[in-house]
C-alpha positions in Angstrom: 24.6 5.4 -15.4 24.8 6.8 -11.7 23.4 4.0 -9.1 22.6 5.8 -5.8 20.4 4.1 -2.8 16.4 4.8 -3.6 15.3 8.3 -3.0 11.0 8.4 -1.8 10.9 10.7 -4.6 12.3 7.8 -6.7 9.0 5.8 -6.0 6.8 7.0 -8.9 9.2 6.1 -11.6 10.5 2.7 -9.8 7.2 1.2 -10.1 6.6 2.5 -13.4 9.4 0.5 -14.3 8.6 -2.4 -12.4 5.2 -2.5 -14.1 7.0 -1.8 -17.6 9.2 -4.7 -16.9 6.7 -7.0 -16.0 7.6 -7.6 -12.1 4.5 -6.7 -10.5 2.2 -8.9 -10.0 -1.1 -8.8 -8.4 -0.4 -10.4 -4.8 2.8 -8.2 -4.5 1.7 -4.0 -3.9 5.0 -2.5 -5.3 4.4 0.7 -2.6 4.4 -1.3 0.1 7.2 -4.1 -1.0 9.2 -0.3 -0.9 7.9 0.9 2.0 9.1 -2.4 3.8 12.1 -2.4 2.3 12.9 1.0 3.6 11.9 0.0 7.2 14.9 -3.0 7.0 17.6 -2.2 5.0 17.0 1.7 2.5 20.9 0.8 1.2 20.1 -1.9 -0.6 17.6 -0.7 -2.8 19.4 1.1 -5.1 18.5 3.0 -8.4 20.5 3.7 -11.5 20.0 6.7 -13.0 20.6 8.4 -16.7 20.2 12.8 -16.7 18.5 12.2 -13.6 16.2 9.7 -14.9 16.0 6.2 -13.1 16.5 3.6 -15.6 17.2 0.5 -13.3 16.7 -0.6 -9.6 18.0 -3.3 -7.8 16.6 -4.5 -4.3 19.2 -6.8 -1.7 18.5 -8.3 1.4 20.5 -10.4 4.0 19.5 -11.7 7.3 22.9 -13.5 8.0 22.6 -16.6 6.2 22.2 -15.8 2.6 21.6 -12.1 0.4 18.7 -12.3 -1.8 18.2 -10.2 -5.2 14.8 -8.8 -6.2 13.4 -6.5 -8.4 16.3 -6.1 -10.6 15.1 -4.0 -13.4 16.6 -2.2 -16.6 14.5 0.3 -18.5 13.9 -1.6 -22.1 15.3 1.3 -24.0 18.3 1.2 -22.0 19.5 -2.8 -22.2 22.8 -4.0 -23.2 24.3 -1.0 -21.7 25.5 -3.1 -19.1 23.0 -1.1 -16.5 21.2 -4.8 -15.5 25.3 -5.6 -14.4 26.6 -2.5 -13.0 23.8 -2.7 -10.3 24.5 -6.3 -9.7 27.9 -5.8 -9.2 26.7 -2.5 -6.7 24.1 -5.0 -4.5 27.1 -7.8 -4.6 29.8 -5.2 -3.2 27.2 -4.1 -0.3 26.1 -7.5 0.4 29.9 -8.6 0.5 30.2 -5.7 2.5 27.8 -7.5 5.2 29.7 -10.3 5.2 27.0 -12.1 2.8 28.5 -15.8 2.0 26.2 -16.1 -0.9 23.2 -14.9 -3.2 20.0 -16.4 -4.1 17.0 -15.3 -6.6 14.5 -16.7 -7.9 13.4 -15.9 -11.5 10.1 -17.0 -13.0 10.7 -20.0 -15.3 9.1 -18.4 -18.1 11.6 -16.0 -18.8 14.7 -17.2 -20.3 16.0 -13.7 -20.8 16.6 -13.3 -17.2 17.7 -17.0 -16.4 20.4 -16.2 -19.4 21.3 -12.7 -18.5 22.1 -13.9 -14.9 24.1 -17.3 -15.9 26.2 -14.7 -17.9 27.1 -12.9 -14.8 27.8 -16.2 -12.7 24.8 -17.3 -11.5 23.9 -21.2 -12.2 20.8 -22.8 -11.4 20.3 -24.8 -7.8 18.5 -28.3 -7.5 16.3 -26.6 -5.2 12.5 -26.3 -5.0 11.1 -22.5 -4.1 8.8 -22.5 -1.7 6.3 -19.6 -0.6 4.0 -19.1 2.1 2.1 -15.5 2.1 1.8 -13.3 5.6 0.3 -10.7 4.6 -2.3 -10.4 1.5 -1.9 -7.0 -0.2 -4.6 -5.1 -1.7 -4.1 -4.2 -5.6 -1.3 -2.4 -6.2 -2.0 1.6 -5.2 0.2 3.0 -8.0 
């Protein structure tokens, strides 16, 4: 696998795969989570790629205090490659990179896949409560 930073060509087949891996949910409009992304920080969404073919995505942010992991995705034909780890380990060099003291991520409770996957890779669960507040509403997703 080849992990370059997101193309806009890349869009079609990153939010197929979003919606293939179950990470798009109604509230969030996968479009314009990309299109903000691209407006901060376009390095740190990167894609992995097989032939040409983007089989994973990982999105990283930092605004000083911590880096922050979303929409890590591995096409399910493609697991236990080590893809889901290769493009951790490329958003953890960048965000060292930055000068990032540490990650967070939040990962729904109801999948233990995840939770497992990233306790393998070093992550361990914070006595923290997640909190949200929404800014903007988004429409239905447009792709």
């Amino acid at each position: 696998m080849k992990i370059r930073p997101f193309a806009v060509e890349d869009t079609e087949a990153v939010i197929v795969l979003w919606r293939d891996c179950d990470l798009i949910r109604p509230w969030n409009d996968p479009a314009r989570d990309i299109e903000r992304k691209l407006a901060q920080a376009d390095d740190l969404l990167l894609v992995g790629t097989v032939d040409n073919c983007v089989v994973g995505t990982v999105m990283a942010g930092y605004e000083g205090h911590r880096g922050w992991i979303n929409y890590l995705a591995v096409d399910r034909r493609a697991r236990g490659a080590g893809h889901g780890r290769a493009l951790m380990v490329a958003a953890e060099l960048r965000l060292r990179e930055l000068g990032c003291p540490k990650i967070n991520l939040q990962v729904r409770d109801t999948n233990p896949d995840a939770i497992a996957f990233y306790e393998q890779i070093g992550f361990t669960v914070d006595a923290v409560i997640s909190l949200g507040k929404r800014l903007v509403l988004d429409e239905e997703p447009t792709a």
